[in-house]
SEZA-132369 format. One record per residue (C-alpha): x, y, z; residue in one letter. Coordinates in steps of 0.5 Angstrom, whole numbers, plus 500, padded with zeros to 3 digits. Layout:
<rs>
+-----+-----+-----+------+
:   X :   Y :   Z : type :
+-----+-----+-----+------+
:   X :   Y :   Z :    A :
...
+-----+-----+-----+------+
</rs>
This chain:
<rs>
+-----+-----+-----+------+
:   X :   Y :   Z : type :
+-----+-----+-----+------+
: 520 : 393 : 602 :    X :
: 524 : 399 : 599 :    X :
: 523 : 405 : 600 :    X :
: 521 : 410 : 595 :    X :
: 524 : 417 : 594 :    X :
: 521 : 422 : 590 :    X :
: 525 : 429 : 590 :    X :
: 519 : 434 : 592 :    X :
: 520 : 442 : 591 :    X :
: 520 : 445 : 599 :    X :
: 514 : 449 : 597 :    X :
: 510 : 443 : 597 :    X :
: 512 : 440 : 603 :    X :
: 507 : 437 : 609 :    X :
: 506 : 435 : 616 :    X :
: 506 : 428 : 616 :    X :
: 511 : 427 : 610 :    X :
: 517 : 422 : 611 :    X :
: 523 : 427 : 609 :    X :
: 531 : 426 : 608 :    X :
: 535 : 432 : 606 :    X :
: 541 : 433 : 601 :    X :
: 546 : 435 : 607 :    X :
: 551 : 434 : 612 :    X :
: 548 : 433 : 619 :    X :
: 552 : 439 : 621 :    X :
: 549 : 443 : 615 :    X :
: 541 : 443 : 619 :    X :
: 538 : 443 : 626 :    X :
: 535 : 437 : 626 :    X :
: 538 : 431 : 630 :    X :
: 538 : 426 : 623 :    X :
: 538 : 428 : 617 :    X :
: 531 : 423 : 615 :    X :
: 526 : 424 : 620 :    X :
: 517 : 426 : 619 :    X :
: 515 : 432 : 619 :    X :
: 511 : 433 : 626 :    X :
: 509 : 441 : 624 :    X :
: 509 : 448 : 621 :    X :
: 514 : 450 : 624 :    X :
: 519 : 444 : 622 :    X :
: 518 : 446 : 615 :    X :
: 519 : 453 : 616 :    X :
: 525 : 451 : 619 :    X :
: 527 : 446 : 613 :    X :
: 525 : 452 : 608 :    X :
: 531 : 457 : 612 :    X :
: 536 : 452 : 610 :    X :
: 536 : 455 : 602 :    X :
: 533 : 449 : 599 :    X :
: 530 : 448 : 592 :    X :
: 528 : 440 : 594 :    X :
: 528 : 435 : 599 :    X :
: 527 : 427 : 599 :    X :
: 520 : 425 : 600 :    X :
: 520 : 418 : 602 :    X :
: 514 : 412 : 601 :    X :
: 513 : 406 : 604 :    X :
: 510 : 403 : 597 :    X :
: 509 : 404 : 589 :    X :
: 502 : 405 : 590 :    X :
: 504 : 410 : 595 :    X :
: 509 : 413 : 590 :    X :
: 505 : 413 : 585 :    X :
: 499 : 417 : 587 :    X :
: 504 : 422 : 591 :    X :
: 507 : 423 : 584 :    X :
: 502 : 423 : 581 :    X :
: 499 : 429 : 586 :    X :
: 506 : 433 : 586 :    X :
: 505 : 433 : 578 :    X :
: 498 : 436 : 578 :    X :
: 500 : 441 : 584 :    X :
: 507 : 443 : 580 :    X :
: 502 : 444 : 573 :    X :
: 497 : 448 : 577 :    X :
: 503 : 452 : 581 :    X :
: 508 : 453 : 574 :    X :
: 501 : 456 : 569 :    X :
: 501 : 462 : 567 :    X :
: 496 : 468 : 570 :    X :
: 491 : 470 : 566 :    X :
: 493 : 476 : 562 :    X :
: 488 : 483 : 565 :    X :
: 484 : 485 : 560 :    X :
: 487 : 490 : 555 :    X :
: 484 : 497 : 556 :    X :
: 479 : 500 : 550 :    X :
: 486 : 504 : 548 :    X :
: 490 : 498 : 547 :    X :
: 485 : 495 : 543 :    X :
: 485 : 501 : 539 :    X :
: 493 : 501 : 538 :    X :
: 493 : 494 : 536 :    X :
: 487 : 495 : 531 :    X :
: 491 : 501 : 528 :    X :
: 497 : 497 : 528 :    X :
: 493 : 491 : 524 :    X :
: 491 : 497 : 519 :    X :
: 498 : 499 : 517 :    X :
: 500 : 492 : 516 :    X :
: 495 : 491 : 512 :    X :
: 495 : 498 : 509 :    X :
: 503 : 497 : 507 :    X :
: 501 : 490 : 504 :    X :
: 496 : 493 : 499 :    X :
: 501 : 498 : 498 :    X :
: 506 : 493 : 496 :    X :
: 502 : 489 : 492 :    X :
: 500 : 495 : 488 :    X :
: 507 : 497 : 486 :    X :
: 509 : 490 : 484 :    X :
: 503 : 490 : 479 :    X :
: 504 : 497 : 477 :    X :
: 511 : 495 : 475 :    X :
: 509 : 489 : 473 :    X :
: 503 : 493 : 468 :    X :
: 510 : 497 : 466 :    X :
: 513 : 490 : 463 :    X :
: 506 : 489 : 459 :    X :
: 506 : 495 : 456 :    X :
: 513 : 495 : 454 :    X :
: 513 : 488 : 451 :    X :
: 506 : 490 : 448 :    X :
: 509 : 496 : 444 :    X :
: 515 : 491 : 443 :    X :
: 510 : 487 : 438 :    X :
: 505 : 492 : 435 :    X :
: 508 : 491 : 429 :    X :
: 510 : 484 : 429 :    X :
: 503 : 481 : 432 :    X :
: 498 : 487 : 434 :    X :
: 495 : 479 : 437 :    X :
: 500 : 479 : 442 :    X :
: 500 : 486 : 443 :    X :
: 493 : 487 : 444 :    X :
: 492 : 480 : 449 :    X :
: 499 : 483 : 453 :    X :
: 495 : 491 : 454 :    X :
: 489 : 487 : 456 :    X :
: 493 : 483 : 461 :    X :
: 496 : 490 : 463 :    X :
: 489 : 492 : 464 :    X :
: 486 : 486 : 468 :    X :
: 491 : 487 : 473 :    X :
: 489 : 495 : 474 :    X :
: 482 : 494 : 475 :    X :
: 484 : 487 : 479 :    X :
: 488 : 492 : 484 :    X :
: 483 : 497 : 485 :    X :
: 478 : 492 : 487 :    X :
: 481 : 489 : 491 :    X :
: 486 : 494 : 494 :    X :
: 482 : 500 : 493 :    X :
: 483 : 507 : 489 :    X :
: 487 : 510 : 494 :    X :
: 493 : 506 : 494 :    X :
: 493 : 505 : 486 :    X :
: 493 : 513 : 485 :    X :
: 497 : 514 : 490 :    X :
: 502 : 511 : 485 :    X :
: 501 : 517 : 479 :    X :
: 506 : 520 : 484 :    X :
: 511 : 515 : 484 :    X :
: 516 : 518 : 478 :    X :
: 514 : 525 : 477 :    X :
: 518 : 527 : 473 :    X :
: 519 : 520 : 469 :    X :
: 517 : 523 : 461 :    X :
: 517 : 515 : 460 :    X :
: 511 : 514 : 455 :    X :
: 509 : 508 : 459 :    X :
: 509 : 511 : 465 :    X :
: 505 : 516 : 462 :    X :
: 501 : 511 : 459 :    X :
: 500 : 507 : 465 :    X :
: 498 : 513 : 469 :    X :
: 492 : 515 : 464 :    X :
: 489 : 509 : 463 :    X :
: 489 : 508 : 472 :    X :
: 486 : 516 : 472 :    X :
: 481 : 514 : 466 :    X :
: 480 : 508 : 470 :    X :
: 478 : 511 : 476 :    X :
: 473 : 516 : 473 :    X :
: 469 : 512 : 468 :    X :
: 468 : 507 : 475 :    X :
: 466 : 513 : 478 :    X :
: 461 : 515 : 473 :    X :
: 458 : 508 : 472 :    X :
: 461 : 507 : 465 :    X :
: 459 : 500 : 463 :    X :
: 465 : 495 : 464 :    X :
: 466 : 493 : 457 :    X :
: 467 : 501 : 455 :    X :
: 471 : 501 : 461 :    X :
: 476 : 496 : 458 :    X :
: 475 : 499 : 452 :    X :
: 477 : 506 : 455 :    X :
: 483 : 504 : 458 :    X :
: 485 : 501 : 452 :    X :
: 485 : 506 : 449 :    X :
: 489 : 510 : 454 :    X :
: 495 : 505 : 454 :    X :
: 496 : 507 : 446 :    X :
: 493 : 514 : 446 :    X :
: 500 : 517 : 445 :    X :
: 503 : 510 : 443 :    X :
: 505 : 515 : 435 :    X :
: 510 : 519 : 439 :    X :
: 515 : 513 : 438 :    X :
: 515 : 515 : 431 :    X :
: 518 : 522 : 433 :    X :
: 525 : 523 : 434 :    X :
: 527 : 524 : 442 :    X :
: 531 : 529 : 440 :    X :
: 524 : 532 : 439 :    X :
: 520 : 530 : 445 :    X :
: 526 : 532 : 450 :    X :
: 527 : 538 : 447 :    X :
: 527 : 544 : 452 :    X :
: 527 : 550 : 448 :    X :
: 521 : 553 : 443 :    X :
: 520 : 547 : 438 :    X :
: 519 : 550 : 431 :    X :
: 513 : 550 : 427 :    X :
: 516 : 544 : 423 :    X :
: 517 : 540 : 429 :    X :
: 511 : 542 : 433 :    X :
: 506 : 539 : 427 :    X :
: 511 : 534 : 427 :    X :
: 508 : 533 : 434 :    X :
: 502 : 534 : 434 :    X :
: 502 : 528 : 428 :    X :
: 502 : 523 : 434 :    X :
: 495 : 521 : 433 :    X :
: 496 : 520 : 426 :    X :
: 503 : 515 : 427 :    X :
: 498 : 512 : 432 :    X :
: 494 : 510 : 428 :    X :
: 498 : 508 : 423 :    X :
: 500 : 503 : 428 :    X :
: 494 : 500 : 431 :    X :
: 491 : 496 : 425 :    X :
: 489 : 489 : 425 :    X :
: 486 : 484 : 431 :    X :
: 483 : 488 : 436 :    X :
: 486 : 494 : 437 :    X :
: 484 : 495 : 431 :    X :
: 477 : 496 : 434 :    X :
: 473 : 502 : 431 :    X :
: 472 : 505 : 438 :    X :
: 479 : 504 : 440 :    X :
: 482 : 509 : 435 :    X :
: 477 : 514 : 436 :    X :
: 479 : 514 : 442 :    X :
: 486 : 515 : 441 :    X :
: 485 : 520 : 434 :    X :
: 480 : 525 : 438 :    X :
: 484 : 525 : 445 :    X :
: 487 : 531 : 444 :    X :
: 480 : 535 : 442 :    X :
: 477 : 540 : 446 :    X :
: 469 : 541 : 447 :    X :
: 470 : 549 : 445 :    X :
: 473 : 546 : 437 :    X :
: 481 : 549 : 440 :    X :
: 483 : 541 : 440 :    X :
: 487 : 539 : 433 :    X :
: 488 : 535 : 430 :    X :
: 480 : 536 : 427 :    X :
: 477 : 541 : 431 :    X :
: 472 : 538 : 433 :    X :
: 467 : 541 : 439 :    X :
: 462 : 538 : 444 :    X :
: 458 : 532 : 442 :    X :
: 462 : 531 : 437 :    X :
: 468 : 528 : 441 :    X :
: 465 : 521 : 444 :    X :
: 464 : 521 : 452 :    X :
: 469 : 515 : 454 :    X :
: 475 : 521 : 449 :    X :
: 473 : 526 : 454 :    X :
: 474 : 522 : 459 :    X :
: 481 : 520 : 457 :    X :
: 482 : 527 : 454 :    X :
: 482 : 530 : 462 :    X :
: 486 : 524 : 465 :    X :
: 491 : 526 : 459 :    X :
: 491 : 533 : 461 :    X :
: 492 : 531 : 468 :    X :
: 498 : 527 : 468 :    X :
: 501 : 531 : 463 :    X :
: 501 : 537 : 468 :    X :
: 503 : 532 : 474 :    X :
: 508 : 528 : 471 :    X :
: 510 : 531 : 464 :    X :
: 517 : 531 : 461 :    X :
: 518 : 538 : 462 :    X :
: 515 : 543 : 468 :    X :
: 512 : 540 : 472 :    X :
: 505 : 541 : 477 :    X :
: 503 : 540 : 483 :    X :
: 497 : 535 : 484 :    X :
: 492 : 541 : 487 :    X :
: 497 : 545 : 482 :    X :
: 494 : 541 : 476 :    X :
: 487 : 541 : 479 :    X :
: 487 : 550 : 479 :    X :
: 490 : 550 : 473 :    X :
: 484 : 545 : 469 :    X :
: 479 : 548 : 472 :    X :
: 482 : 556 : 471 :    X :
: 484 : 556 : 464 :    X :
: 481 : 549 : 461 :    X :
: 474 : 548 : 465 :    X :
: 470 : 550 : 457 :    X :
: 475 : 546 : 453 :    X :
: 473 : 540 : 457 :    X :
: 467 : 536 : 460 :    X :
: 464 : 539 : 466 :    X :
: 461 : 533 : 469 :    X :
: 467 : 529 : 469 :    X :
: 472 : 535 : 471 :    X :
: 468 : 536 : 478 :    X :
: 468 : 528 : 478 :    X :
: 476 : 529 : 477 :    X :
: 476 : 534 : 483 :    X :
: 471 : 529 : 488 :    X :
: 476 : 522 : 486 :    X :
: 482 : 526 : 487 :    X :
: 481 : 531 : 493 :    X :
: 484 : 538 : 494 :    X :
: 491 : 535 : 495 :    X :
: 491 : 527 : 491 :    X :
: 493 : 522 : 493 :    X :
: 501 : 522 : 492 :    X :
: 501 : 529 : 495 :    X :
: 508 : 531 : 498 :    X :
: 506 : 536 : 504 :    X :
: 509 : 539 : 510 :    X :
: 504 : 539 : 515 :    X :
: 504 : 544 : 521 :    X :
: 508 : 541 : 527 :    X :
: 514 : 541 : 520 :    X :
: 514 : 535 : 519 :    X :
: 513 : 532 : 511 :    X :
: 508 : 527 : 509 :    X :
: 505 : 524 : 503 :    X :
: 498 : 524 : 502 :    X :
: 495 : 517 : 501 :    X :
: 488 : 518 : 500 :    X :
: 482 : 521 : 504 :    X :
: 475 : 519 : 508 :    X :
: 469 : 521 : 508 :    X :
: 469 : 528 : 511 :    X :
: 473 : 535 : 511 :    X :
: 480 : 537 : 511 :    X :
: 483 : 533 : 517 :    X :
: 480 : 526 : 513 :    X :
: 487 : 525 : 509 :    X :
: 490 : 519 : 511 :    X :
: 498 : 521 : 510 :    X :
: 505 : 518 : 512 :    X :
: 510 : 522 : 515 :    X :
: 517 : 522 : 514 :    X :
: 521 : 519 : 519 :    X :
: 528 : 516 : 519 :    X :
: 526 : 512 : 526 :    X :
: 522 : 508 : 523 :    X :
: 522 : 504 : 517 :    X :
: 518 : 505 : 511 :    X :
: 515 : 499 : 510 :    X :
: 513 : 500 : 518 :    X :
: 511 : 507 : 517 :    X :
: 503 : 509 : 520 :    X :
: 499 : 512 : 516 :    X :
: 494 : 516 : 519 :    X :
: 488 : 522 : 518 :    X :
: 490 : 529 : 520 :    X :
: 485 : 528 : 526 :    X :
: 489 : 523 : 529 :    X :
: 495 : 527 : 528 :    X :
: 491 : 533 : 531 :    X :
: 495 : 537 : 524 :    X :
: 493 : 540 : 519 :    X :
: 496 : 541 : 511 :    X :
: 501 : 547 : 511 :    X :
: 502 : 547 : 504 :    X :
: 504 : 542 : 498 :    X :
: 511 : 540 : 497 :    X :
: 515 : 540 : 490 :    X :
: 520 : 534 : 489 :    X :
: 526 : 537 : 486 :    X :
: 526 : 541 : 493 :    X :
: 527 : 535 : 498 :    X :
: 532 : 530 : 499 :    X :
: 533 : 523 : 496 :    X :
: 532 : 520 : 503 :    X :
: 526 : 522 : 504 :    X :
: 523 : 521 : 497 :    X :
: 525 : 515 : 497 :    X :
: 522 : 514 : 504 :    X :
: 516 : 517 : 502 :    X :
: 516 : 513 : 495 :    X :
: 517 : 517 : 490 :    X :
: 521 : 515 : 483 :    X :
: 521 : 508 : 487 :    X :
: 518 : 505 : 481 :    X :
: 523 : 503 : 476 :    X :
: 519 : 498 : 472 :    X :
+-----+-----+-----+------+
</rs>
């Protein structure tokens, strides 16, 4: 009968076993090269010699079989793997942090892309204002859809932390689109109802939408316009409504809107003067988006985000809405989302949003050349163990970092 042979790891060797080594007899201290293990210290001996494996040898295939067999679920048992120790509370909390700022840059992501996305939409709707105000009320309709859609499903935070991505850009549609996302958030915070929401954020998107009937030469001017040029300014509620006929965006509410949205509550306001309840609620909320935004991303000077806030409320707080100006300050927060920042170890920041609570309730990204900006953590103050030193102009950092920290990254 022949003898079987199966190569078996020293390591699972034993007294009884039928063996023949891979040497030359000179190579080993036994007196033949196969021979059965008597004891122990013979397999000592036979794992001194430096082998990975000898032959095992059976006098049948029944026996070769269940030897193998037995070796296959021994080496299985040898080669799996250990169980991992139990990651402690700390691990647990990084890998929760790590999850969250994955999640947090992929909303951040989705909510650019639909921000310039609304960009398109409303240029497109401008484009065929005259041609087919059907097509260009269904394209700024769509353009508010996929606004509100981002805050239902990202949030506030990461949408209004974009009002800050082109400070600076004078562009009537971004300036558009950073009104209708303010007025948005607003009438949401006041319970507005959602049909007057859309109004609303309609009207935003074409409040200034005259202005494309005064001269660049005239909107970009930066010495005193004269009386003539300036009337010819505050003309643009007028041009905007010479531009919005037929279709929807015709709607009697939505010219209100746009026609009354530079009146102020004491009578200050142009182009009819008109005071308190004469100016309809969802006009006073566009009114102070407006007033923020041109403050904030104006063509000319601007301020900072908590700049803006003091500003509202030191010079216009009896020119505009009491209720929806606090409201204003609540949604935003001291320092709003977008806020660029040195914070008190030096180091410079973009506040992203804010929990529930006091000043070390910001959630900020720092500027960190060593880390990339898609990885980079956003994370409260109090994690930090920080604090807010003081806001921080644009046009005072470099390129790199408003880059990095995702400002005027949004061309459309």
């Amino acid at each position: 009968m022949a003898v079987k042979e199966l190569r078996v790891p020293i390591s699972h060797l034993s007294v009884g076993q039928s063996v023949r080594l891979p040497l030359a007899w000179k190579e080993h201290p036994f007196l033949f090269n196969k021979f059965t293990i008597k004891d122990p210290q013979q397999i000592a001996l036979i794992a001194n010699l430096g082998l990975e494996y000898v032959f095992v040898q059976s006098r049948s295939a029944a026996e070769a079989n269940t030897m193998a067999a037995s070796l296959s679920a021994a080496l299985a048992q040898s080669t799996s793997p250990t169980p991992s120790p139990e990651p402690s509370q700390e691990e647990l909390q990084q890998q929760r942090q790590r999850q969250a700022n994955i999640e947090y840059h992929r909303q951040i992501r989705k909510v650019e892309q639909a921000y310039v996305k609304a960009l398109d939409l409303l240029r497109s709707a401008y484009a065929h204002l005259n041609s087919s105000a059907d097509r260009s009320f269904a394209e700024a309709s769509s353009a508010v859809e996929l606004l509100l859609e981002q805050l239902d499903t990202c949030g506030e935070d990461p949408v209004l932390q974009l009002l800050a991505a082109n400070q600076g850009n004078g562009g009537l549609q971004f300036h558009a689109i950073n009104v209708c996302i303010l007025s948005l958030v607003l009438a949401r915070a006041a319970e507005i109802d959602s049909a007057d929401i859309r109004l609303l954020a309609l009207a935003a998107l074409f409040h200034d939408v005259g202005k494309r009937r005064v001269p660049d030469s005239i909107l970009n001017k930066r010495l005193a316009l004269t009386k003539a040029e300036q009337s010819f300014v505050d003309a643009h509620p007028k041009l905007a409504l010479d531009m919005l006929k037929g279709a929807a965006l015709g709607h009697r509410r939505i010219r209100e809107m746009v026609a009354n949205h530079h009146e102020m509550l004491d009578g200050s306001g142009y182009p009819q003067g008109l005071q308190g309840n004469q100016i309809c609620p969802l006009t006073q909320i566009l009114i102070i988006a407006n007033e923020y935004d041109a403050l904030v991303n104006g063509s000319h000077k601007q301020l900072l985000p908590n700049q803006a806030l003091a500003f509202l409320f030191k010079f216009k707080k009896d020119k505009l809405n009491p209720d929806y100006l606090q409201l204003l300050v609540k949604t935003l927060g001291i320092y709003p989302p977008g806020t660029l920042v040195r914070l008190s170890d030096g180091t410079l920041a973009k506040i992203m949003g804010t929990d529930s609570g006091g000043a070390l309730s910001y959630r900020v990204m720092r500027y960190d050349s060593k880390i990339p900006r898609r990885e980079a953590p956003v994370v409260t103050l109090e994690v930090l163990e920080l604090q807010v030193e003081e806001a921080v102009q644009p046009q005072d950092l470099e390129r790199s970092v408003l880059d990095y920290l995702g400002i005027s990254s949004l061309t459309g």
